[in-house]
TORPA-4810 file (N, C-alpha, C, O; in nm, 3 decimals):
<nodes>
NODE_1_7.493_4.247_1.477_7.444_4.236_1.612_7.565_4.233_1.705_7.674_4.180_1.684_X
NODE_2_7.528_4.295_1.802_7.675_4.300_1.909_7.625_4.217_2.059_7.516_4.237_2.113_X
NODE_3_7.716_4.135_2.103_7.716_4.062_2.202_7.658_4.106_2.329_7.739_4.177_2.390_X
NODE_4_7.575_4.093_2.376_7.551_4.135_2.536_7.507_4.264_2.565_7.526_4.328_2.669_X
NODE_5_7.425_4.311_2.429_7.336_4.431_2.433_7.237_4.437_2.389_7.227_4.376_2.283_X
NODE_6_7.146_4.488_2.426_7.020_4.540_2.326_7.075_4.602_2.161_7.170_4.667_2.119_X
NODE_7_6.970_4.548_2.111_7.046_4.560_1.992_6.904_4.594_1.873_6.851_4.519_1.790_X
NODE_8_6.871_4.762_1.914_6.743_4.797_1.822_6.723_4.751_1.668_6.817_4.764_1.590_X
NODE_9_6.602_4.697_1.625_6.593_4.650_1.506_6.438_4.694_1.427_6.339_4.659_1.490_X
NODE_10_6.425_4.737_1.349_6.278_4.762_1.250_6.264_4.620_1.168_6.347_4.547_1.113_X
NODE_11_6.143_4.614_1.182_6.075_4.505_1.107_5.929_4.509_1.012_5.818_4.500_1.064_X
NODE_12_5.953_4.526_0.856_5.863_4.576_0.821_5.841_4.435_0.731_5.906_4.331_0.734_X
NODE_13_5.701_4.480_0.634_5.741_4.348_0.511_5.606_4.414_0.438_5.501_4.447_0.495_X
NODE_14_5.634_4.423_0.315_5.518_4.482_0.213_5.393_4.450_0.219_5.380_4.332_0.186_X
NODE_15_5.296_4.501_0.245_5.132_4.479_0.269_5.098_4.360_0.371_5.025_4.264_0.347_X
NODE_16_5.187_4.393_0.525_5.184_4.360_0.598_5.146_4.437_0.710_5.247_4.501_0.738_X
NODE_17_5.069_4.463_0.779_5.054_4.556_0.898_5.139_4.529_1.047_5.127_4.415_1.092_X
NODE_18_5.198_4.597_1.103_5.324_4.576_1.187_5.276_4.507_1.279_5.353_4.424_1.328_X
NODE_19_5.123_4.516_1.338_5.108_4.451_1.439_5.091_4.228_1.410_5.081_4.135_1.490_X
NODE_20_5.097_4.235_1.275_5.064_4.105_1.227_5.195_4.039_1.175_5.174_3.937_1.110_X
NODE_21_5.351_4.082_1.190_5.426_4.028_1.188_5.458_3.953_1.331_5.438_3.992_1.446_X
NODE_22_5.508_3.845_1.286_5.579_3.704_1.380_5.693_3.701_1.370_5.724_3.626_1.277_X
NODE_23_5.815_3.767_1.441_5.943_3.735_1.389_5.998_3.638_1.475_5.911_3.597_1.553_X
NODE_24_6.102_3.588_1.491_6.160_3.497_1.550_6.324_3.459_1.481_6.366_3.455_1.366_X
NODE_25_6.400_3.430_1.643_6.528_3.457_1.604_6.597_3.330_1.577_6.511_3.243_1.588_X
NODE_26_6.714_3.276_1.545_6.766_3.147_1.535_6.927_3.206_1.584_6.975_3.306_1.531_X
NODE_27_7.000_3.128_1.693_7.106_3.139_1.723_7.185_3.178_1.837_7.187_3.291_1.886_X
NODE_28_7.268_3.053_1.887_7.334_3.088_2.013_7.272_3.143_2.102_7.325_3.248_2.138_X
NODE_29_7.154_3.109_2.171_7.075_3.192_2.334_7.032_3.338_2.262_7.026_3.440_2.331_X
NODE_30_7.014_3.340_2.178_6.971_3.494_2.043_6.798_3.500_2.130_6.722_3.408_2.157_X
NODE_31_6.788_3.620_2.150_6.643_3.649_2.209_6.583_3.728_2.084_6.638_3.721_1.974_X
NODE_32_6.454_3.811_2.108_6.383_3.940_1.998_6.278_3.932_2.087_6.204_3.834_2.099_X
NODE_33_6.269_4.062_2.168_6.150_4.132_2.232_6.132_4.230_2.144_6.222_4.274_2.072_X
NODE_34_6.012_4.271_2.144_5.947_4.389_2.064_5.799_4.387_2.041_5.731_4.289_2.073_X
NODE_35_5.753_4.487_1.990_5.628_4.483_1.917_5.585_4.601_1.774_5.662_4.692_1.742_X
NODE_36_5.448_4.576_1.701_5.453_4.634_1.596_5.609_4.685_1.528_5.639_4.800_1.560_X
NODE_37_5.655_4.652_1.488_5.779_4.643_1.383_5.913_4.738_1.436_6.004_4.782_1.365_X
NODE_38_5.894_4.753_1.589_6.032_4.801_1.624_6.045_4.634_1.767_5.959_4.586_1.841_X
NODE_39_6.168_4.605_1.749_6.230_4.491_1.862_6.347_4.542_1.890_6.403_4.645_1.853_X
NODE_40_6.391_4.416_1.991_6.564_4.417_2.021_6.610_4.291_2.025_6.539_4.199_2.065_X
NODE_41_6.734_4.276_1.981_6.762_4.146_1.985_6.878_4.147_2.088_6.942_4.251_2.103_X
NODE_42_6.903_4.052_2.150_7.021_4.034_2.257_7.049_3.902_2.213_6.974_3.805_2.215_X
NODE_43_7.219_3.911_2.155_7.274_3.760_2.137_7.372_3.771_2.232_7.404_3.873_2.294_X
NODE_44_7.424_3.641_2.243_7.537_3.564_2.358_7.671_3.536_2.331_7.759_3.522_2.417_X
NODE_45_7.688_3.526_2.188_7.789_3.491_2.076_7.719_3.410_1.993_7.597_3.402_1.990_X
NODE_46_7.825_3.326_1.899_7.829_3.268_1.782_7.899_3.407_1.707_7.961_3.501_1.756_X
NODE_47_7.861_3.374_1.561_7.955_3.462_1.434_7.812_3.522_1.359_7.786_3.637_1.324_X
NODE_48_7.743_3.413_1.349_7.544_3.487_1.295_7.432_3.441_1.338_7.433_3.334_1.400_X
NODE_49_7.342_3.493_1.322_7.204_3.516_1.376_7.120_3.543_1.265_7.127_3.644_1.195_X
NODE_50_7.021_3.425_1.249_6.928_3.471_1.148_6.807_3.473_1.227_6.767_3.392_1.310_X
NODE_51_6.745_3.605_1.175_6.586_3.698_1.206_6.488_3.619_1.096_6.523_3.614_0.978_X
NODE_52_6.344_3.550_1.147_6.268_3.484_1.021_6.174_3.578_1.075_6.159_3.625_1.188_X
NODE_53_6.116_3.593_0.966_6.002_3.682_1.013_5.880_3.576_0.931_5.886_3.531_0.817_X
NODE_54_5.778_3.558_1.026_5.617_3.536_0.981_5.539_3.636_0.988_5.560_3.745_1.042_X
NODE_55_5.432_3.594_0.924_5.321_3.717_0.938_5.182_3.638_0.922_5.181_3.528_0.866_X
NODE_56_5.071_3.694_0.969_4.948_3.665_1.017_4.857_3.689_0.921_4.775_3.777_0.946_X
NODE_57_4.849_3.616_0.786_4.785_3.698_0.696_4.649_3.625_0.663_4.675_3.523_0.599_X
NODE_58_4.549_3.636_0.678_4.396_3.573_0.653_4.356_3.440_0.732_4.291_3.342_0.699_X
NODE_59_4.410_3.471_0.830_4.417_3.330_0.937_4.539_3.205_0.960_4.536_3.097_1.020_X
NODE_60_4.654_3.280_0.873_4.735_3.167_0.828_4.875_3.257_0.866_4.901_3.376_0.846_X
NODE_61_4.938_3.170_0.917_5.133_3.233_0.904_5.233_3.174_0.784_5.296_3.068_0.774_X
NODE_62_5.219_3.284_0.702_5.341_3.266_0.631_5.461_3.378_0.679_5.481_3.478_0.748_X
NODE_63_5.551_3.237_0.549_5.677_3.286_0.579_5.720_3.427_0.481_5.698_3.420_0.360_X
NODE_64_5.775_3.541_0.534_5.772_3.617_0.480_5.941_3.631_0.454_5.963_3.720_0.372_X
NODE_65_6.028_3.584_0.487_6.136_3.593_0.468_6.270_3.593_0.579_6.236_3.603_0.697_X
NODE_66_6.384_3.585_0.559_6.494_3.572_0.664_6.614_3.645_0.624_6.660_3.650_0.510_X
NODE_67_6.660_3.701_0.731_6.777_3.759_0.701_6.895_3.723_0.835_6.874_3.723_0.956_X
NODE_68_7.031_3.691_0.757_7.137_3.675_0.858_7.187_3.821_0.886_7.173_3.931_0.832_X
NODE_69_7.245_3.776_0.983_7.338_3.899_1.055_7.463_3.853_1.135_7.474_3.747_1.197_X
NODE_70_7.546_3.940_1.125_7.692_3.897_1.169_7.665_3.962_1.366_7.609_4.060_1.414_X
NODE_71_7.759_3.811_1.441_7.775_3.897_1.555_7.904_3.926_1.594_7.983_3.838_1.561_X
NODE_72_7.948_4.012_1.650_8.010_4.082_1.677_8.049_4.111_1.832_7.961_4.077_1.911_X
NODE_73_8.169_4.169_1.890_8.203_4.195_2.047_8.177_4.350_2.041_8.185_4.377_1.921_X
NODE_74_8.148_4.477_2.119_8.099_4.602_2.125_8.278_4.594_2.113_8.344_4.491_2.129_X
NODE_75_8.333_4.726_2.082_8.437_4.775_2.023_8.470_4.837_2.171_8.377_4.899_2.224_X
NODE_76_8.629_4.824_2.261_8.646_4.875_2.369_8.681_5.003_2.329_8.723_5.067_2.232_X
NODE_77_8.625_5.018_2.512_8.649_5.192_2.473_8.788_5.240_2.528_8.871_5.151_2.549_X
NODE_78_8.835_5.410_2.564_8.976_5.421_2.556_8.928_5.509_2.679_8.811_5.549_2.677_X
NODE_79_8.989_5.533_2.758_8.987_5.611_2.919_9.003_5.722_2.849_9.041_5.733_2.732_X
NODE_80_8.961_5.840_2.955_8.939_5.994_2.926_8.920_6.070_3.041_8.845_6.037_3.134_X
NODE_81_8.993_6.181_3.034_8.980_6.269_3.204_8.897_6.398_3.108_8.931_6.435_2.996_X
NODE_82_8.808_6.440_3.172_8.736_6.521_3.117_8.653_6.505_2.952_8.545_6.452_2.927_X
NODE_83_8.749_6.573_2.860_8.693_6.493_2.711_8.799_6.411_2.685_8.791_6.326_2.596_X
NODE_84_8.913_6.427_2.762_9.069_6.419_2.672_9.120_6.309_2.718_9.143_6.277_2.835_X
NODE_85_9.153_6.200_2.534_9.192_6.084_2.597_9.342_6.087_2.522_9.380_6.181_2.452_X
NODE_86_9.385_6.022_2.536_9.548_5.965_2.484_9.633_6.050_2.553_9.603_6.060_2.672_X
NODE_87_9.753_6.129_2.508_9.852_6.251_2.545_9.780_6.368_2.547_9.695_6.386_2.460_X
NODE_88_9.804_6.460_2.643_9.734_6.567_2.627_9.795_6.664_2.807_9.834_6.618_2.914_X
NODE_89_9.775_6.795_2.764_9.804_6.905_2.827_9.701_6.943_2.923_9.601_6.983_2.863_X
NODE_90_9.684_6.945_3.100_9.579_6.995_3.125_9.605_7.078_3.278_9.702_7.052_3.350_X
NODE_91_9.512_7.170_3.307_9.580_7.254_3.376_9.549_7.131_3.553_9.464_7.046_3.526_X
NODE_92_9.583_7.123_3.653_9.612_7.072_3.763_9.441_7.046_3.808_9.363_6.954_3.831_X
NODE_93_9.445_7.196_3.801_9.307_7.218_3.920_9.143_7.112_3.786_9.051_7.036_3.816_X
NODE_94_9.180_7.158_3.677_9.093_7.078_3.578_9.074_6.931_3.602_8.968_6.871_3.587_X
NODE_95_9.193_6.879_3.642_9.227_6.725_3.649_9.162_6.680_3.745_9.117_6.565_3.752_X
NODE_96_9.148_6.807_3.865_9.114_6.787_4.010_8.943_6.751_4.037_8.865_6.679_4.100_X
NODE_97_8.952_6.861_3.937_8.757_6.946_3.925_8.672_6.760_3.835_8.555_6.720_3.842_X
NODE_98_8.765_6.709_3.781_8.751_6.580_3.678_8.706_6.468_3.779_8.604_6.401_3.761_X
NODE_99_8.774_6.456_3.864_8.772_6.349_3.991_8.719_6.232_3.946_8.619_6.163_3.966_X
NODE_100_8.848_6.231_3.857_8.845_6.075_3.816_8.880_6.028_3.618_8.949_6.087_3.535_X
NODE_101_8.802_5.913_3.608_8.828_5.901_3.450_8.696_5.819_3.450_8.643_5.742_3.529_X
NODE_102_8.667_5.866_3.335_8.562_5.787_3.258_8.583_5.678_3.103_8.690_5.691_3.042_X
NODE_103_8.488_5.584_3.055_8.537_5.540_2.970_8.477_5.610_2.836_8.357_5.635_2.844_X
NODE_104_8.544_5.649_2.705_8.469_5.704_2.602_8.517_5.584_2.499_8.623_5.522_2.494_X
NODE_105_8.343_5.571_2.386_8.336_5.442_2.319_8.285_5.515_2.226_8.193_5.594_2.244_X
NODE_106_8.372_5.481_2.063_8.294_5.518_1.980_8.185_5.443_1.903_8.196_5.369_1.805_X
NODE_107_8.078_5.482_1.973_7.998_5.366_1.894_7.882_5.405_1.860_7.854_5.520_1.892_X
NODE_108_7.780_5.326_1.788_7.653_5.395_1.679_7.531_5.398_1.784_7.430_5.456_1.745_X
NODE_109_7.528_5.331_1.937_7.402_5.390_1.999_7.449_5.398_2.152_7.567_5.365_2.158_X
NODE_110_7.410_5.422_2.245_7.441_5.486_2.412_7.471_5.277_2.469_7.388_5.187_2.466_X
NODE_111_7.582_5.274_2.501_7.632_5.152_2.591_7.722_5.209_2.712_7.801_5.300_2.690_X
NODE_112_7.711_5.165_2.811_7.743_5.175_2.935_7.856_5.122_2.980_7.819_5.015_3.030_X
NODE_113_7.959_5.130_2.992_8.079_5.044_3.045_8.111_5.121_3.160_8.058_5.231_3.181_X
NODE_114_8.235_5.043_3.274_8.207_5.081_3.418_8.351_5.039_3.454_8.393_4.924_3.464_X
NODE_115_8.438_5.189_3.477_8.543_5.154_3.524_8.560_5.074_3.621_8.466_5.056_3.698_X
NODE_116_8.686_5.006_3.639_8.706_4.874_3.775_8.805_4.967_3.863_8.786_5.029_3.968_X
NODE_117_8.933_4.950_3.771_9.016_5.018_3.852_9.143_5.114_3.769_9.117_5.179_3.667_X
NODE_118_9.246_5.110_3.815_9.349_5.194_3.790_9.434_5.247_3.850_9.400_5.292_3.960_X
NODE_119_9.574_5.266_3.811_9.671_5.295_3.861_9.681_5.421_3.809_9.648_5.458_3.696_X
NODE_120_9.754_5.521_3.948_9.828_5.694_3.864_9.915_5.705_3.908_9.934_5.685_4.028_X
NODE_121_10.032_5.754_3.799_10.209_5.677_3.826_10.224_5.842_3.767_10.154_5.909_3.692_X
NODE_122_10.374_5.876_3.856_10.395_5.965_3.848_10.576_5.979_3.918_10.601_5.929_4.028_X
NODE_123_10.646_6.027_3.865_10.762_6.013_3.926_10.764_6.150_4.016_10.719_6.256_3.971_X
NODE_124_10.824_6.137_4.155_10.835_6.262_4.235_11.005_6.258_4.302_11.064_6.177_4.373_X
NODE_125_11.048_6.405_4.229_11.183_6.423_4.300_11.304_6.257_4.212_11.413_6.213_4.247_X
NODE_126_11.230_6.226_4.123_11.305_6.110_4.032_11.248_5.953_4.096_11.310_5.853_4.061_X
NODE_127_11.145_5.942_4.175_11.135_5.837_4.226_11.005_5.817_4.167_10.921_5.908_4.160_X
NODE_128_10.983_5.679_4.117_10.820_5.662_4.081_10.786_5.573_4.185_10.833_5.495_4.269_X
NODE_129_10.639_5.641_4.121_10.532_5.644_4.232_10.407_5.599_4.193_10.361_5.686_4.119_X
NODE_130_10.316_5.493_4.206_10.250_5.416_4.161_10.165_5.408_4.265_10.211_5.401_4.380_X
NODE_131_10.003_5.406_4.237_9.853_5.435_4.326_9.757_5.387_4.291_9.687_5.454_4.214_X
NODE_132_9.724_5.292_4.319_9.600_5.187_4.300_9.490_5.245_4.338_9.499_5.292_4.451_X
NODE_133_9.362_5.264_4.273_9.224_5.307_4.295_9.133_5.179_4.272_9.174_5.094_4.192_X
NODE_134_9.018_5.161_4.334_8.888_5.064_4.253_8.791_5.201_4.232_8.785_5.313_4.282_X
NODE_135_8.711_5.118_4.120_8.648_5.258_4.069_8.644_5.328_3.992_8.737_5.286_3.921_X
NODE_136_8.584_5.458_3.915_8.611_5.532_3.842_8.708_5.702_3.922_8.771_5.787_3.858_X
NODE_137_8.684_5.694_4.070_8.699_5.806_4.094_8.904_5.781_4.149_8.979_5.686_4.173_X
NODE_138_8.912_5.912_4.145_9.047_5.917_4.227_9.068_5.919_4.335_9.010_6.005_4.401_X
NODE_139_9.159_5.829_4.403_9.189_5.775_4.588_9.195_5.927_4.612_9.172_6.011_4.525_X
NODE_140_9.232_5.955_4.749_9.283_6.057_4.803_9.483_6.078_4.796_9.562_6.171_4.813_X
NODE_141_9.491_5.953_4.767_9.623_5.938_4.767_9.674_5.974_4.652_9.791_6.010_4.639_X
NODE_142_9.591_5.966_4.560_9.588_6.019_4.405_9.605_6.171_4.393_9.685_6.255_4.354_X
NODE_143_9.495_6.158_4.444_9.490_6.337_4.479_9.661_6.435_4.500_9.728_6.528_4.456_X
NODE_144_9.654_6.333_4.597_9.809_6.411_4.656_9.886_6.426_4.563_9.943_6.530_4.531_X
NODE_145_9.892_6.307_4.505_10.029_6.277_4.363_9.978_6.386_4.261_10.065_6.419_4.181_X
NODE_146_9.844_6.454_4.244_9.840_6.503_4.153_9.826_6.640_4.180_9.832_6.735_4.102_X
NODE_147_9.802_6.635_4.322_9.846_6.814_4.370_9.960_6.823_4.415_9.990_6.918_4.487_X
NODE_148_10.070_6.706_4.375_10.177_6.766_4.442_10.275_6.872_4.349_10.327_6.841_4.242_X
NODE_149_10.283_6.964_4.396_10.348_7.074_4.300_10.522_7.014_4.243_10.597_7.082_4.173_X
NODE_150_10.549_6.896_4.288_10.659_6.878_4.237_10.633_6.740_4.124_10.719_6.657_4.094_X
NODE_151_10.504_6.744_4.078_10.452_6.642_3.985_10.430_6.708_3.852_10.338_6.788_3.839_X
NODE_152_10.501_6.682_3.764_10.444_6.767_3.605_10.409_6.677_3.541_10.380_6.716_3.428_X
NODE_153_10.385_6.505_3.563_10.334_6.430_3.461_10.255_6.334_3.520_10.315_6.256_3.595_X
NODE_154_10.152_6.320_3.507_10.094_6.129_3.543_10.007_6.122_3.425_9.954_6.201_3.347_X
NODE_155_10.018_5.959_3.450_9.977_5.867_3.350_9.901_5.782_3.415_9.951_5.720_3.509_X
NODE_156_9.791_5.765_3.385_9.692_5.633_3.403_9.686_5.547_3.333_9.648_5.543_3.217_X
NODE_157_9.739_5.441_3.426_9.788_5.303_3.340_9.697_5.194_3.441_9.646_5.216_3.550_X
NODE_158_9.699_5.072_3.359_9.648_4.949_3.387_9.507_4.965_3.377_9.455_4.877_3.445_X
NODE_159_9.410_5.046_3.317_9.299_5.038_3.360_9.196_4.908_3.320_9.199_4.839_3.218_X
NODE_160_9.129_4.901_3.408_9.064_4.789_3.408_8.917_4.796_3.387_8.869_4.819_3.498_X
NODE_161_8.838_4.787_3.311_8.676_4.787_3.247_8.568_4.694_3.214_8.555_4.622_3.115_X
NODE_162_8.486_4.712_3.327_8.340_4.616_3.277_8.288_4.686_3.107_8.279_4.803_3.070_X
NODE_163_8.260_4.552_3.031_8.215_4.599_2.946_8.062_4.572_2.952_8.037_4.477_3.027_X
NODE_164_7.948_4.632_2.893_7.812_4.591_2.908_7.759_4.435_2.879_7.655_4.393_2.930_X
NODE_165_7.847_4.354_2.788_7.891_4.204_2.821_7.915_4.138_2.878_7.913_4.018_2.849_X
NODE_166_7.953_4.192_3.000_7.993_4.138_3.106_8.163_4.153_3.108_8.225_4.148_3.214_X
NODE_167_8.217_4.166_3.003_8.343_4.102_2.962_8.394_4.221_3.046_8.326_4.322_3.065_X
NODE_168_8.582_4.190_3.121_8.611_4.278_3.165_8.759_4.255_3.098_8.794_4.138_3.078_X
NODE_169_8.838_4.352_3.066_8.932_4.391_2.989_9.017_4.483_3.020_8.966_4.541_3.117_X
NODE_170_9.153_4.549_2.987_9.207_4.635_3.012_9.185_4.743_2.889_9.178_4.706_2.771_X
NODE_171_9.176_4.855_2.923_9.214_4.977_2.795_9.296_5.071_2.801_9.367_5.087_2.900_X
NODE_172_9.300_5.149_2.696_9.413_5.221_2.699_9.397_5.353_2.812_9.291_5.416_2.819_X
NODE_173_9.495_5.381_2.882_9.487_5.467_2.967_9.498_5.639_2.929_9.441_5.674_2.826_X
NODE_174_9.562_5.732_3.000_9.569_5.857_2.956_9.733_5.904_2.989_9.795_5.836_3.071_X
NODE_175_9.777_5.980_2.947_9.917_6.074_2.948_9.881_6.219_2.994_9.795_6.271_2.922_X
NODE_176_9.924_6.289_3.089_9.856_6.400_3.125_10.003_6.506_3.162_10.071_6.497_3.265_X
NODE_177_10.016_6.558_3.100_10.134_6.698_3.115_10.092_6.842_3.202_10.042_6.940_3.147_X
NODE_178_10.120_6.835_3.329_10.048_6.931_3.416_10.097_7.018_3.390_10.220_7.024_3.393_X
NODE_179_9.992_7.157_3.339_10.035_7.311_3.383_10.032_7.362_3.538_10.065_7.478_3.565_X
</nodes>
């Protein structure tokens, strides 16, 4: 289970009909909305979470069984201008057409994270040059640094990221070698 998300789950149990299971969660502010044998669980922290499941069988709830589960923080993600994250080669006007950075997360279902901010550093004529944005998109001032024809490198550094947790964090930025 991962912290501060929906967190899809199936719930079945042998010669049980889905609409007659009772599940219920144990742990740390741990929720389970759902119905007939698909839910979600949203935990807060702790390390596990155990799922009990009842069921409704001839007028009576038994216990049909429990299972733990480990929780977990969603895995941060790494900044990206277009697809391209870490070092990488890209032509000017591409970077431009990009207007901006996004965050890419490798992870097993669709989570949302929300750039804050960021710096684009770039040395011009031997002098660096450093540009604060809030946001995902690029200042105008950015712009300049990155149309300026006497710029062949910026780097987006410091970036700063809401995670769908709430949690906000720094990640790794991008290296960009202008054609």
């Amino acid at each position: 289970m991962y912290v501060g998300i929906d967190n899809p789950i199936s719930i079945t149990s042998a010669g049980v009909t889905n609409k007659d299971l009772v599940p219920s969660i144990n742990g740390n502010g741990a929720t389970i909305k759902g119905a007939d044998g698909k839910y979600t669980i949203r935990v807060t922290g702790g390390t596990t979470a155990t799922v009990n499941v009842n069921a409704r069988l001839n007028g009576e709830i038994r216990n049909m069984g429990s299972t733990s589960f480990r929780i977990k923080y969603i895995p941060s993600p790494v900044s990206q201008i277009v697809t391209y994250t870490g070092s990488t080669t890209l032509k000017r006007s591409m970077i431009v057409a990009a207007k901006g950075i996004t965050p890419k997360a490798d992870f097993d279902f669709p989570v949302s994270y929300e750039i804050l901010s960021y710096d684009v550093f770039a040395y011009v004529n031997g002098t660096p040059i450093a540009e604060p944005t809030t946001g995902k998109y690029f200042s105008q001032k950015q712009l300049a640094i990155i149309n300026n024809p006497r710029v062949n490198k910026v780097s987006i550094e410091n970036v700063r990221c809401k995670f769908p947790d709430g949690r906000i964090a720094q990640i790794p930025g991008v290296n960009v070698k202008i054609q």
